[in-house]
DSSP file (Angstrom, degrees, kcal/mol; ACC not computed):
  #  RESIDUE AA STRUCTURE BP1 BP2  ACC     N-H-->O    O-->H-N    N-H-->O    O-->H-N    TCO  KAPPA ALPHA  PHI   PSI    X-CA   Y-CA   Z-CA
    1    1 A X    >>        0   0    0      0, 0.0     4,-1.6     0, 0.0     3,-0.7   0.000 360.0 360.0 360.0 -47.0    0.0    0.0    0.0
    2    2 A X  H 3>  +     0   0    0      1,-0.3     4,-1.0     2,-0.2     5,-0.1   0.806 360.0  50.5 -52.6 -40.7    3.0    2.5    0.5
    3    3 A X  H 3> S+     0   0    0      1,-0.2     4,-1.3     2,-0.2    -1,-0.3   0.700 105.0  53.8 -76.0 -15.0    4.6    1.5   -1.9
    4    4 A X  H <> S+     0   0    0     -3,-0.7     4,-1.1     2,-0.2    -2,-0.2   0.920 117.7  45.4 -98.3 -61.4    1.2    1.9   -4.3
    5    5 A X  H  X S+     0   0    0     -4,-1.6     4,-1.6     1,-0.3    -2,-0.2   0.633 105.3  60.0 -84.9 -14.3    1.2    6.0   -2.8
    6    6 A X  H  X S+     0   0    0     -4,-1.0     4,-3.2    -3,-0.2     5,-0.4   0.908 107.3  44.6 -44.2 -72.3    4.7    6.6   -3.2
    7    7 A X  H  < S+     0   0    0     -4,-1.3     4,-0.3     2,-0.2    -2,-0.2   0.513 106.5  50.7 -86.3  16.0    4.5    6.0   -6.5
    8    8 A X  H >X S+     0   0    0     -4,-1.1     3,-1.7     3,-0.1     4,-0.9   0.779 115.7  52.1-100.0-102.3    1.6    7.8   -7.5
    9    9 A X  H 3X S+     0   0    0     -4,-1.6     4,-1.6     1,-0.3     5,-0.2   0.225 119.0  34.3 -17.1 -54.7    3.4   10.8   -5.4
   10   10 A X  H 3X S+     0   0    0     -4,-3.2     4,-0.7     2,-0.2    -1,-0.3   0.904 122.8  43.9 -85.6 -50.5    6.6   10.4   -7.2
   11   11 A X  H <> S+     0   0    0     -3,-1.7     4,-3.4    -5,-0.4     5,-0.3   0.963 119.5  45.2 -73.1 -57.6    4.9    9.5  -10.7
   12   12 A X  H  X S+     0   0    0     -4,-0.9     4,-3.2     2,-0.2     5,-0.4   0.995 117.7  45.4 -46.2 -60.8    1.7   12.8  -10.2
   13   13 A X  H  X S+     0   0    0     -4,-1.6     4,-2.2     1,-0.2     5,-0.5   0.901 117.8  42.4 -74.9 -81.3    4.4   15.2   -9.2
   14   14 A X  H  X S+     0   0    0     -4,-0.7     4,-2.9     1,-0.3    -1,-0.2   0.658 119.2  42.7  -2.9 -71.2    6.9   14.1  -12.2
   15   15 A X  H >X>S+     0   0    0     -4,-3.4     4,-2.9    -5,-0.3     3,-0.6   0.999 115.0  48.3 -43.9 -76.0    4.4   14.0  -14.6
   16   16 A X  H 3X5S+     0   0    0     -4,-3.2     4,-2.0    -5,-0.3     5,-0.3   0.905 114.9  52.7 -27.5 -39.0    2.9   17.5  -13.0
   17   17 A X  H 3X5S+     0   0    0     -4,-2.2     4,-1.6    -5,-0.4    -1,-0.2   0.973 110.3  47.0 -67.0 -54.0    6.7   18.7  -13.2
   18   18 A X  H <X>S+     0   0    0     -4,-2.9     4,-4.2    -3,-0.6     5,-0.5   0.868 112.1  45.5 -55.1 -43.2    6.9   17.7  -16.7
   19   19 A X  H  X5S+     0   0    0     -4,-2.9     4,-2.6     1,-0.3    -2,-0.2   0.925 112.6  51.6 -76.5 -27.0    3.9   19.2  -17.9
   20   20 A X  H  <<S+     0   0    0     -4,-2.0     4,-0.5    -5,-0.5    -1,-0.3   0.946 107.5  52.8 -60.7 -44.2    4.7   22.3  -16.0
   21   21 A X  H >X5S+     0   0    0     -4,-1.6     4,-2.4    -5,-0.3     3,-1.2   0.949 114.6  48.2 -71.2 -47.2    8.5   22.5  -17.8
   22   22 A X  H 3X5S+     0   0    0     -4,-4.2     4,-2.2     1,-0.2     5,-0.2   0.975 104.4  53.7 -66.5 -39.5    6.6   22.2  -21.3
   23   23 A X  H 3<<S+     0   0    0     -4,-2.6    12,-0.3    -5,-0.5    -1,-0.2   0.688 109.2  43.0 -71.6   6.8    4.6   24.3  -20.8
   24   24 A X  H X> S+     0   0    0     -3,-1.2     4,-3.0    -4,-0.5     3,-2.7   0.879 112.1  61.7-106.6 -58.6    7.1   27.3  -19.8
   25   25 A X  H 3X S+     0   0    0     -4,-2.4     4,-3.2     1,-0.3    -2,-0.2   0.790 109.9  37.1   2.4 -75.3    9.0   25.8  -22.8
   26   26 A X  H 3< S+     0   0    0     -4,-2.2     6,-0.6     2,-0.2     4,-0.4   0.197 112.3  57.7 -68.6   7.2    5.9   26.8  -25.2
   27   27 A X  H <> S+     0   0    0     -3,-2.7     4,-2.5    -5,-0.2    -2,-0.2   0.627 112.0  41.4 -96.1 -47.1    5.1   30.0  -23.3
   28   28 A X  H  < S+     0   0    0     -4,-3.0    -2,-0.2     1,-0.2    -3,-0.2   0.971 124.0  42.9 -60.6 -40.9    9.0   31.3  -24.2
   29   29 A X  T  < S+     0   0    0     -4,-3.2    -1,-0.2    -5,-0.2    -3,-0.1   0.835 128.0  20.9 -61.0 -30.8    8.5   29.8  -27.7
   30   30 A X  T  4 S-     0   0    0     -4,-0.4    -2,-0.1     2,-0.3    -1,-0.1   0.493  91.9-125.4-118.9 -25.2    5.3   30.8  -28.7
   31   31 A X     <  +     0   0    0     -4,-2.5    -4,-0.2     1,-0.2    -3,-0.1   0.533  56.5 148.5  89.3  -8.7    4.6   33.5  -26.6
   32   32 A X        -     0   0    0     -6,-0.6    -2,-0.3     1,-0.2    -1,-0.2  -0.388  59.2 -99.0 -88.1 159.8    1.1   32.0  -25.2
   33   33 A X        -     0   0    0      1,-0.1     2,-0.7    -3,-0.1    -1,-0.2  -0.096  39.1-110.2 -76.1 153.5    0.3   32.9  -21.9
   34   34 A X        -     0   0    0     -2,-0.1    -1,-0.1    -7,-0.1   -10,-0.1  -0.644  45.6 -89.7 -97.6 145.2    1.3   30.0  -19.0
   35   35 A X        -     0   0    0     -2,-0.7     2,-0.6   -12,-0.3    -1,-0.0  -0.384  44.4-138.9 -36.3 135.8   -2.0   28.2  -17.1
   36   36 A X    >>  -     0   0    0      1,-0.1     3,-1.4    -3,-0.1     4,-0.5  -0.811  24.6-176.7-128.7 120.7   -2.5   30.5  -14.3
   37   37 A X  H 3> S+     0   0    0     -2,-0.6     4,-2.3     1,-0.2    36,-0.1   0.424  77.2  76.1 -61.7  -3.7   -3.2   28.2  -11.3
   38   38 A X  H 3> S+     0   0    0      1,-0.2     4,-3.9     2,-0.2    -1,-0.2   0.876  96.1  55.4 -95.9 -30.0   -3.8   31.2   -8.8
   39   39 A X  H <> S+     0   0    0     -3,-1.4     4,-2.5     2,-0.2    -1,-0.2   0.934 112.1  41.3 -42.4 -43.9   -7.6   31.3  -11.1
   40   40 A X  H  X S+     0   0    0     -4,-0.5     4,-3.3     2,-0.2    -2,-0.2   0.948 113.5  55.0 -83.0 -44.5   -8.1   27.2  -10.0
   41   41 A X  H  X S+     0   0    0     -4,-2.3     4,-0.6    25,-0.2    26,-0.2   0.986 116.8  38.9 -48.3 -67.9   -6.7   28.6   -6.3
   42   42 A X  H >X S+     0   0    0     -4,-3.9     3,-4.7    24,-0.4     4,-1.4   0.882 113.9  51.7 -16.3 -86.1   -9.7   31.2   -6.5
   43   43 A X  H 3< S+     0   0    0     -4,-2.5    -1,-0.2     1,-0.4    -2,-0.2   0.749 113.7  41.9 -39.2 -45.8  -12.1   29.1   -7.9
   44   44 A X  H 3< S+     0   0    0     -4,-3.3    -1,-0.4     1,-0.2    -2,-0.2   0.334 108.6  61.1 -98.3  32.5  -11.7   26.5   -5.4
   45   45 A X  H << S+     0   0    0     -3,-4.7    -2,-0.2    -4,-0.6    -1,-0.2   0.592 102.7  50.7 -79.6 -49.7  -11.5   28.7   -2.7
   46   46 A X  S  <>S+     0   0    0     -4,-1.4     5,-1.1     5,-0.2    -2,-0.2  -0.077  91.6  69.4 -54.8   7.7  -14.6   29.9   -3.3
   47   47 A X  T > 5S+     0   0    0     -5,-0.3     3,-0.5     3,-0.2     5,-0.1   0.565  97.7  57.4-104.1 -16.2  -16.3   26.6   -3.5
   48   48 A X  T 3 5S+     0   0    0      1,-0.2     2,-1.1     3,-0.1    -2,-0.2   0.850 110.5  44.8 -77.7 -27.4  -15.6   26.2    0.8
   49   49 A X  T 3 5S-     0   0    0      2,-0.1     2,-1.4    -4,-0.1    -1,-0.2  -0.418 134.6-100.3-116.2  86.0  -17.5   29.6    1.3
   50   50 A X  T < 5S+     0   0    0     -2,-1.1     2,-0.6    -3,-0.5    -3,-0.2   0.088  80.1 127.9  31.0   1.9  -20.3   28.1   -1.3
   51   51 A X      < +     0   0    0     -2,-1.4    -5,-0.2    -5,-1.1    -2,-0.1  -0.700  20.0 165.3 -50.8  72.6  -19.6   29.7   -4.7
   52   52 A X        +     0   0    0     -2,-0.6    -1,-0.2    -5,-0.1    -6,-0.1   0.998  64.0  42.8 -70.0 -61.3  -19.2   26.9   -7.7
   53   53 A X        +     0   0    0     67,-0.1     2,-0.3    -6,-0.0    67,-0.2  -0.092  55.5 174.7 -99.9-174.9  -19.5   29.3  -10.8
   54   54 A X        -     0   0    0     64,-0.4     2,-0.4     6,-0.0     3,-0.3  -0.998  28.9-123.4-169.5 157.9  -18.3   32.4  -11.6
   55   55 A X  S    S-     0   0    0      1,-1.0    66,-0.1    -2,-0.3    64,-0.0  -0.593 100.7 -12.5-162.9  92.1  -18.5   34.4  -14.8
   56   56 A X  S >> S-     0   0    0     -2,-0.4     3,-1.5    64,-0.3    -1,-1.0   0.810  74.4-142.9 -75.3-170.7  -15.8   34.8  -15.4
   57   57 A X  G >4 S+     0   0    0     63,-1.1     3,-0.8    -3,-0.3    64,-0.1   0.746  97.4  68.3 -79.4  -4.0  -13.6   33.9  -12.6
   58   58 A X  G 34 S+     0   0    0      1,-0.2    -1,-0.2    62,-0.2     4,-0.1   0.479  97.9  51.8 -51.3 -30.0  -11.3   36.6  -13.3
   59   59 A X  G <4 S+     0   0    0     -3,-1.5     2,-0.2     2,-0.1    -1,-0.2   0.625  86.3 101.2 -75.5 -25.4  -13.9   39.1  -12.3
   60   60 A X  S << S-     0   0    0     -4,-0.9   -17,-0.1    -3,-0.8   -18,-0.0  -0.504  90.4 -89.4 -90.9 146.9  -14.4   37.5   -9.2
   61   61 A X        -     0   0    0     -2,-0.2    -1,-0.1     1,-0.2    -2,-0.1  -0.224  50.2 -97.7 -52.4 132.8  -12.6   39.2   -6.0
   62   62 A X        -     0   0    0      1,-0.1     2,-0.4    -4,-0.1    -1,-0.2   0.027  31.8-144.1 -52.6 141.7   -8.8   38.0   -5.1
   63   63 A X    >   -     0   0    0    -17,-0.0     3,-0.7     0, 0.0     2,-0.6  -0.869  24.7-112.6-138.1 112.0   -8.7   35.4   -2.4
   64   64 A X  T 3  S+     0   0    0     -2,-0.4    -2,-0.0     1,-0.2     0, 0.0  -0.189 106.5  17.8 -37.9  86.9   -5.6   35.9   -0.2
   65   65 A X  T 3> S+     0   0    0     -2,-0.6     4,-3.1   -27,-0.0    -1,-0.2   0.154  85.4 134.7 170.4  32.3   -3.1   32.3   -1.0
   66   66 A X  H <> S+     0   0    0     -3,-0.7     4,-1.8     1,-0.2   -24,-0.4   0.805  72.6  45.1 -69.6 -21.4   -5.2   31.8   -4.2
   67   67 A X  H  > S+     0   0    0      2,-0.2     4,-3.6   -26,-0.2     5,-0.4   0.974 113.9  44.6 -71.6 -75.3   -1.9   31.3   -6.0
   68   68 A X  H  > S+     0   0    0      1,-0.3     4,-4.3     2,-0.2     5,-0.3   0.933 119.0  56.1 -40.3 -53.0   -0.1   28.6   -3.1
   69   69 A X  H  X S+     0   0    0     -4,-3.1     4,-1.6     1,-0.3    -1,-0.3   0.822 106.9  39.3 -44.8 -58.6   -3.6   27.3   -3.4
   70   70 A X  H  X S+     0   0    0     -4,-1.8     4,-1.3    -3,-0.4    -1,-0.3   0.654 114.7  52.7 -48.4 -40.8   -3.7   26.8   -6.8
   71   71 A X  H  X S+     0   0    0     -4,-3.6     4,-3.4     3,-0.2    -2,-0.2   0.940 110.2  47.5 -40.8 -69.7   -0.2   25.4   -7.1
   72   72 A X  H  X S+     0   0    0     -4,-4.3     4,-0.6    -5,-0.4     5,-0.3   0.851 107.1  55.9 -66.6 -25.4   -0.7   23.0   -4.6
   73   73 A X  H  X S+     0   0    0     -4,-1.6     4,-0.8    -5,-0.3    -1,-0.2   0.843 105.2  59.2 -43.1 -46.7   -4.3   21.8   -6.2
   74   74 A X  H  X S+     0   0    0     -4,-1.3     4,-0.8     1,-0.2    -2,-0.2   0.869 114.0  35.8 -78.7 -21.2   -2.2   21.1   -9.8
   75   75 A X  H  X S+     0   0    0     -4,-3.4     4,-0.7     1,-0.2    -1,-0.2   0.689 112.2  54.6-124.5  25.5   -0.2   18.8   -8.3
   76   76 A X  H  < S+     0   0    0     -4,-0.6    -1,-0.2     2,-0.2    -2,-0.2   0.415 113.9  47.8 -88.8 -21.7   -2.5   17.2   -5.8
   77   77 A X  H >< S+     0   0    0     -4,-0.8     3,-0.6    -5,-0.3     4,-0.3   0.894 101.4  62.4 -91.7 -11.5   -4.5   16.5   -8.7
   78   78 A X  H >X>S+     0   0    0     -4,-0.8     4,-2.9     1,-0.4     3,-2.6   0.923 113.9  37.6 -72.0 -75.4   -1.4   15.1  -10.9
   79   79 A X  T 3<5S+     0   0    0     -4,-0.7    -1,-0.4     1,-0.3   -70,-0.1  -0.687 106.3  63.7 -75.5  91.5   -1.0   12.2   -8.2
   80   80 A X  T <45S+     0   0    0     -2,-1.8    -1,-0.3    -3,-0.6    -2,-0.2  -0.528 117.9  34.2-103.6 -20.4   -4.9   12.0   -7.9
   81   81 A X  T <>5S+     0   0    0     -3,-2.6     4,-2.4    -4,-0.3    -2,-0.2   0.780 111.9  53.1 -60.7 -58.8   -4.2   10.9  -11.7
   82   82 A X  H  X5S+     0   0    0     -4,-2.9     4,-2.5     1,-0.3    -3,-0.2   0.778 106.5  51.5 -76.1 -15.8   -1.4    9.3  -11.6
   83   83 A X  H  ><S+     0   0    0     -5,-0.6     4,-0.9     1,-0.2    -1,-0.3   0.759 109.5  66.6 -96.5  -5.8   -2.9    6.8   -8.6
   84   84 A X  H >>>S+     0   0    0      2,-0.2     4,-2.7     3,-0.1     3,-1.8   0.990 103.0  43.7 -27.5 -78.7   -5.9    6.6  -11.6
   85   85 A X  H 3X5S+     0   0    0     -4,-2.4     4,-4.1     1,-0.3    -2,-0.2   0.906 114.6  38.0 -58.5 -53.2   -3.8    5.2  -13.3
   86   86 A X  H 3<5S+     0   0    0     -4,-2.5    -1,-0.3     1,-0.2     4,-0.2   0.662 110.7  64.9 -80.6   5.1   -1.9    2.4  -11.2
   87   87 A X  H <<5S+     0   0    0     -3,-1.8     3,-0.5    -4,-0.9    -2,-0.2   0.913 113.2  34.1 -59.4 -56.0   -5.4    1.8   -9.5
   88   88 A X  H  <5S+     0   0    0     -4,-2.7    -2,-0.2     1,-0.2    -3,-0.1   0.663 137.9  25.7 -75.2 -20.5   -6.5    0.5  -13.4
   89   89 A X    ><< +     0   0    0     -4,-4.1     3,-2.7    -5,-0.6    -1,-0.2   0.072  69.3 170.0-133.1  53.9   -3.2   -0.8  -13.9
   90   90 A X  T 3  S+     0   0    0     -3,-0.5     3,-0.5     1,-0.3     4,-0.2   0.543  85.2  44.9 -57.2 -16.3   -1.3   -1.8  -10.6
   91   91 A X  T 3> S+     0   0    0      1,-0.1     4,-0.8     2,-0.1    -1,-0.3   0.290  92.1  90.9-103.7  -0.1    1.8   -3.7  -12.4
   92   92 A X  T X4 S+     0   0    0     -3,-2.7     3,-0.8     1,-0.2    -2,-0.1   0.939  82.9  48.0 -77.2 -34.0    1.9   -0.7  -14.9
   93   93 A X  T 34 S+     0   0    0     -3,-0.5     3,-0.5     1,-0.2    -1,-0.2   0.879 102.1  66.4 -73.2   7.6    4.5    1.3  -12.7
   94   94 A X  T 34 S-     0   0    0      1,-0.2    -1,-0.2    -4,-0.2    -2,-0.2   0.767 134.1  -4.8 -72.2 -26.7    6.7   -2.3  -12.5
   95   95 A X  S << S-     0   0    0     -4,-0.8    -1,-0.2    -3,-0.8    -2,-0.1  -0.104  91.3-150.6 175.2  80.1    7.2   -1.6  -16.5
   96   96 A X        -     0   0    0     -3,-0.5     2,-0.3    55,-0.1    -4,-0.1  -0.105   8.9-163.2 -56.1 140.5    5.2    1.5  -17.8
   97   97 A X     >  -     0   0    0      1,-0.1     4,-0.9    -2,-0.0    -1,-0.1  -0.909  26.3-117.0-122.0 153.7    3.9    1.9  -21.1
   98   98 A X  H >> S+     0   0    0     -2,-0.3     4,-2.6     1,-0.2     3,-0.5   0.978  97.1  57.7 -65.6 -51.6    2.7    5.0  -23.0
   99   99 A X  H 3> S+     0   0    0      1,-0.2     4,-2.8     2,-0.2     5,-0.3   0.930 100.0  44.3 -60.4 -48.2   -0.8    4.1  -23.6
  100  100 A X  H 3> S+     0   0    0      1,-0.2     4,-2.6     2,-0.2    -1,-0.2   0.892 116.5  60.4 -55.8 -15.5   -2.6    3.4  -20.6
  101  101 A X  H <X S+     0   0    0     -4,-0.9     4,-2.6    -3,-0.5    -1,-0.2   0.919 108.2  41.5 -70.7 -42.7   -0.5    6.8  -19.7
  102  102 A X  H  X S+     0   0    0     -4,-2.6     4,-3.4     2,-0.2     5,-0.4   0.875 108.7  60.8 -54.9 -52.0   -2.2    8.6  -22.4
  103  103 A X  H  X S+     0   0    0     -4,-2.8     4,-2.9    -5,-0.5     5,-0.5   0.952 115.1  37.9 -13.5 -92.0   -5.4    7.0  -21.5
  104  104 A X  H  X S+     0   0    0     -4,-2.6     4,-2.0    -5,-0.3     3,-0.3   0.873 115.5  45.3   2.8-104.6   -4.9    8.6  -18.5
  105  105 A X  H >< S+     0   0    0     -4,-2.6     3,-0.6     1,-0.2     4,-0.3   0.855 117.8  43.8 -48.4 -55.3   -3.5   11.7  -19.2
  106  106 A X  H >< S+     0   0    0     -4,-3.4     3,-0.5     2,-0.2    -1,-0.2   0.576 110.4  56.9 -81.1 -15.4   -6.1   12.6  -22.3
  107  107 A X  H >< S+     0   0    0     -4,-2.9     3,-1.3    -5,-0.4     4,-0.3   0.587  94.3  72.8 -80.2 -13.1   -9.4   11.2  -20.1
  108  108 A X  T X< S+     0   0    0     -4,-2.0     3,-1.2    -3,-0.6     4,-0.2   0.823  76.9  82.0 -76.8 -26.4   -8.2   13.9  -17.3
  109  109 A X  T <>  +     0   0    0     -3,-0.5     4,-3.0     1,-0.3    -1,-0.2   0.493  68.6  76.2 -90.7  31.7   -9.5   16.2  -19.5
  110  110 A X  H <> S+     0   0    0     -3,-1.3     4,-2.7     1,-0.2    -1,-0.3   0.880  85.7  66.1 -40.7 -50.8  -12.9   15.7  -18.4
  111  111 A X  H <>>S+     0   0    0     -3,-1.2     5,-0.8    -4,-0.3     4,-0.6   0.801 107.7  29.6 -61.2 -37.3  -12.4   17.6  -15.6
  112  112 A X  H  45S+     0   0    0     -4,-0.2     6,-0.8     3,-0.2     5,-0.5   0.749 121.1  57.0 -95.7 -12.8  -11.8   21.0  -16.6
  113  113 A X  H  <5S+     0   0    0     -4,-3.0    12,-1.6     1,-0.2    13,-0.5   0.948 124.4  24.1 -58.5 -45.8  -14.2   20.2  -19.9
  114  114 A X  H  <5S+     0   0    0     -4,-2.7    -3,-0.2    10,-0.2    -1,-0.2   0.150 143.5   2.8-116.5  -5.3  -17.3   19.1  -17.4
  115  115 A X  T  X5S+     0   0    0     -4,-0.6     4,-1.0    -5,-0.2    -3,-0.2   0.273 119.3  53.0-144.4 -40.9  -16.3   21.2  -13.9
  116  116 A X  T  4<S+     0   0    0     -5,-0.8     4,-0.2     1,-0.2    -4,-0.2   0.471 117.2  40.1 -99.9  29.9  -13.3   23.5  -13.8
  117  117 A X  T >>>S+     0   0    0     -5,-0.5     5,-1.6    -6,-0.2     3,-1.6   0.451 115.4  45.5-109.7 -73.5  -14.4   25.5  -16.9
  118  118 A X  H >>5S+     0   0    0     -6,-0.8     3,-3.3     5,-0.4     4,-0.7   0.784 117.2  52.1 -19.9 -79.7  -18.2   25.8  -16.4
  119  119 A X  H 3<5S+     0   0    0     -4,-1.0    -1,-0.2     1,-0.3    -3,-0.2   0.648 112.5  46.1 -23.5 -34.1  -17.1   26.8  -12.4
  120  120 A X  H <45S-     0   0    0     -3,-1.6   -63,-1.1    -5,-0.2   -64,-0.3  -0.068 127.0 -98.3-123.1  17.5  -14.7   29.4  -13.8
  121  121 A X  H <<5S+     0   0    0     -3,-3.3    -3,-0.2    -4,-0.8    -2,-0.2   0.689  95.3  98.7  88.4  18.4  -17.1   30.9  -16.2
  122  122 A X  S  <<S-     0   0    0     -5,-1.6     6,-1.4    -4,-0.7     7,-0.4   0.432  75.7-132.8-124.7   2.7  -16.1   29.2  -19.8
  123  123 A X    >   -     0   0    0     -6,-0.9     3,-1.3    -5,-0.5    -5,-0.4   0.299  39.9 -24.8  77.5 157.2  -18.6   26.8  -19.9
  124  124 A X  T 3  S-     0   0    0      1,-0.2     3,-0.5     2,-0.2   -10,-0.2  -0.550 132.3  -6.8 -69.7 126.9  -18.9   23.3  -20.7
  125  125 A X  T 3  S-     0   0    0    -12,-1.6    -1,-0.2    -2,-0.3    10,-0.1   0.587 124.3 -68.9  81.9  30.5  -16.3   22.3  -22.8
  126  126 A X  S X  S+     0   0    0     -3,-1.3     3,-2.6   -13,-0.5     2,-1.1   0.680  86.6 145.8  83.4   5.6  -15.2   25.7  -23.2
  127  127 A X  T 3  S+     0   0    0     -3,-0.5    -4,-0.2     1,-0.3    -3,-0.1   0.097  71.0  54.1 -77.9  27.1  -18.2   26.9  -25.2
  128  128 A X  T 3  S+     0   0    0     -6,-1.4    -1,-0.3    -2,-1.1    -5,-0.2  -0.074  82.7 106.2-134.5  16.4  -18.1   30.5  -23.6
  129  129 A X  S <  S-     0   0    0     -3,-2.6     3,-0.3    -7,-0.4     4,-0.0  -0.397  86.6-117.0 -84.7 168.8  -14.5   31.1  -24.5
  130  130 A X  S    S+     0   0    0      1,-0.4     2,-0.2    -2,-0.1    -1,-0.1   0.688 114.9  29.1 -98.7   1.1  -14.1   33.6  -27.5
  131  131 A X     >  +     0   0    0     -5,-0.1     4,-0.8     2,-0.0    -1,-0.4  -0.806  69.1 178.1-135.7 114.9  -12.6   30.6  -29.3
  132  132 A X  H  > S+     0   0    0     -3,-0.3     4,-0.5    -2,-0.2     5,-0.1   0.454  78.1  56.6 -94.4 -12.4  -14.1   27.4  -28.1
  133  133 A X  H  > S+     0   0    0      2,-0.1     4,-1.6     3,-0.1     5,-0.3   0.865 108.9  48.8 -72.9 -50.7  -12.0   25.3  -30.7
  134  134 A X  H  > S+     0   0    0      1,-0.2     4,-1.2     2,-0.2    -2,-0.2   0.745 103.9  49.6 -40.8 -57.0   -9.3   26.5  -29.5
  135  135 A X  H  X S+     0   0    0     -4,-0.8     4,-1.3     2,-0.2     5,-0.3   0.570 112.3  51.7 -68.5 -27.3   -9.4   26.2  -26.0
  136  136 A X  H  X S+     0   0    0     -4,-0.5     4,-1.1     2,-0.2    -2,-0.2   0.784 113.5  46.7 -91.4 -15.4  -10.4   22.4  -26.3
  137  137 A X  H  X S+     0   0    0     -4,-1.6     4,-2.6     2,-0.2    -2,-0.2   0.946 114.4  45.5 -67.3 -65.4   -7.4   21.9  -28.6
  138  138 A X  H  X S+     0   0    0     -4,-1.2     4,-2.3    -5,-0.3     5,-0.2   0.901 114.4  45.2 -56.8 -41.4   -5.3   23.6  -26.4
  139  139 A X  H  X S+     0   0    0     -4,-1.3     4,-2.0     2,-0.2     5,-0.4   0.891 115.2  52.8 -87.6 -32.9   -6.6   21.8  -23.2
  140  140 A X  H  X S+     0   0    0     -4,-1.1     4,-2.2    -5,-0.3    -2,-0.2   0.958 107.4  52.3 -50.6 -40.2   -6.4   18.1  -25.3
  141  141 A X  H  X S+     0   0    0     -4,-2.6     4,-1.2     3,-0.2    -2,-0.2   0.888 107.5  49.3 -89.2 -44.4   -3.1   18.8  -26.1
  142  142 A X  H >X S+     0   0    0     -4,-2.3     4,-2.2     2,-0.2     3,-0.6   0.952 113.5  47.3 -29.7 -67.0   -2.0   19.6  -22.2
  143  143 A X  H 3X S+     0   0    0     -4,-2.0     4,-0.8     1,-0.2    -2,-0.2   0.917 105.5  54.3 -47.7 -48.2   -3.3   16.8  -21.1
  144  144 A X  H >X S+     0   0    0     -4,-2.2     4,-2.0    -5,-0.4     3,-1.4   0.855 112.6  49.9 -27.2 -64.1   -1.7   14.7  -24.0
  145  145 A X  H <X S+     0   0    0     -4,-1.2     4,-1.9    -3,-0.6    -1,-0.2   0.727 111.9  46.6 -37.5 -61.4    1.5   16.4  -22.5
  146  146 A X  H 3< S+     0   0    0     -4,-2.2    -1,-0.3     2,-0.2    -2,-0.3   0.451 103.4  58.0 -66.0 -18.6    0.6   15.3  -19.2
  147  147 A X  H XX S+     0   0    0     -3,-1.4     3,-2.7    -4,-0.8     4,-1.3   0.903 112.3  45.7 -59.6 -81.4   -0.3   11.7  -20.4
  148  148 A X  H >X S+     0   0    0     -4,-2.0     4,-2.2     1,-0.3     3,-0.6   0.957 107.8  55.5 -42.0 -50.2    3.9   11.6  -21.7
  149  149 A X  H 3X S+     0   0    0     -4,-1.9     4,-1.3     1,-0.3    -1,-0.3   0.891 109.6  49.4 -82.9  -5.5    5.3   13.1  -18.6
  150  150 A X  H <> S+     0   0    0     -3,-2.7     4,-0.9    -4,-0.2    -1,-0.3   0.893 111.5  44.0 -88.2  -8.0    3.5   10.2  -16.8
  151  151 A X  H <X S+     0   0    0     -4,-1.3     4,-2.2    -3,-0.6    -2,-0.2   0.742 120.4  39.8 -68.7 -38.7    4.7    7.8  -18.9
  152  152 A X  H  X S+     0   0    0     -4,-2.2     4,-1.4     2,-0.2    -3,-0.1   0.983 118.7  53.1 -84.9 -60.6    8.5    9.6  -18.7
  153  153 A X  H  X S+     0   0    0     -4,-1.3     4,-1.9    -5,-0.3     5,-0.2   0.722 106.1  54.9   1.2 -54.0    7.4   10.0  -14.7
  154  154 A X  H  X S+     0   0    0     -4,-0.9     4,-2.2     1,-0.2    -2,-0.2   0.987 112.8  38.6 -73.6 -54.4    6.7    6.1  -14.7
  155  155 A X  H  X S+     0   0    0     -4,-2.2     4,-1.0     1,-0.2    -1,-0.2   0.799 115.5  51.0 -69.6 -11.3   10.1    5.1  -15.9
  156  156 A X  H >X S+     0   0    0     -4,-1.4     4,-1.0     2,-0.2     3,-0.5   0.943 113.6  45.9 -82.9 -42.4   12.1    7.9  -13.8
  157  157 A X  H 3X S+     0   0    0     -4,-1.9     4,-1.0     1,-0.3    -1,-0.2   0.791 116.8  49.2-112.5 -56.8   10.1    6.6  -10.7
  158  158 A X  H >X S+     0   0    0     -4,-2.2     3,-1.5     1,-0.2     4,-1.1   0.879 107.9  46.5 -53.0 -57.8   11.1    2.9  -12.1
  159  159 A X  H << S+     0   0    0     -4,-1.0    -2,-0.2    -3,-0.5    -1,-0.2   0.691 115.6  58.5-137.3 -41.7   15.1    3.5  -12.7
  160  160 A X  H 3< S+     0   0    0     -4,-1.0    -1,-0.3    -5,-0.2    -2,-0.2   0.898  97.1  55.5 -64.4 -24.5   14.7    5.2   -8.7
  161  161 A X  H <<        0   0    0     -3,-1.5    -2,-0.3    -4,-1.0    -1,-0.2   0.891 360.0 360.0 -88.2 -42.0   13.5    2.3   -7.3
  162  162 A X     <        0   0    0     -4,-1.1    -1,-0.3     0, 0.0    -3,-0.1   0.406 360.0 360.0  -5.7 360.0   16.7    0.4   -8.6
């Protein structure tokens, strides 16, 4: 059992780490803006004093540690993933393979298509964004991202255990 939470700790945060390094990677390249987690801090910050949606959350009043908050959410929710994953595949992290990580990683984005976007004002599946193609492309393609760093995650985790 420890060893099961360990590595969904080591394997979420990795993965999380990874997706986090591309995506600073494609903000320097591209210029796009980076995910800012201190909105998800807000948002769920505002779901303890009873507030789900918001419209958008950007409007909605600063909530002092919304940032720390937010931080610490992305990468509780990377190992709330990653133990997805070795829950459905328990032998996977013993000799990881890309798909069930992509599974993974590209079925997480349910979560901000079907709660954190609605919550945060953008609707289901993004469909209040000023491009809603865009945004679901963009959030497919993170996850995707995040699917590969658990996969890269799985063997680094692996190659520690040594």
């Amino acid at each position: 059992m420890l060893d099961a939470i360990f590595d969904a700790v080591l394997i979420g945060a990795g993965a999380t780490a990874f997706l986090d390094l591309v995506s600073v990677a494609r903000a320097r390249l591209t210029r796009a803006p980076m995910p800012d987690y201190a909105l998800v801090g807000r948002w769920l910050a505002y779901l303890t004093r009873g507030r789900f949606f918001h419209d958008p959350i950007s409007k909605s009043a600063p909530i002092e540690g919304e940032s720390p908050i937010g931080w610490i959410a992305h990468y509780l929710t990377g190992i709330a993933f990653a133990a997805i994953l070795l829950a459905v595949w328990p032998q996977w992290a013993r000799q990881p393979t890309l798909v069930p990580a992509l599974i993974v990683g590209i079925g997480s984005v349910a979560a901000p298509f079907l709660l954190m976007q609605p919550g945060m004002g953008a609707g289901l599946f993004a469909r209040r964004t000023t491009n809603p193609n865009a945004a679901r492309l963009r959030s497919l393609i993170t996850h995707a991202i995040f699917g590969v760093g658990l996969y890269a995650a799985g063997w680094a985790a692996r190659l520690i255990e040594f």
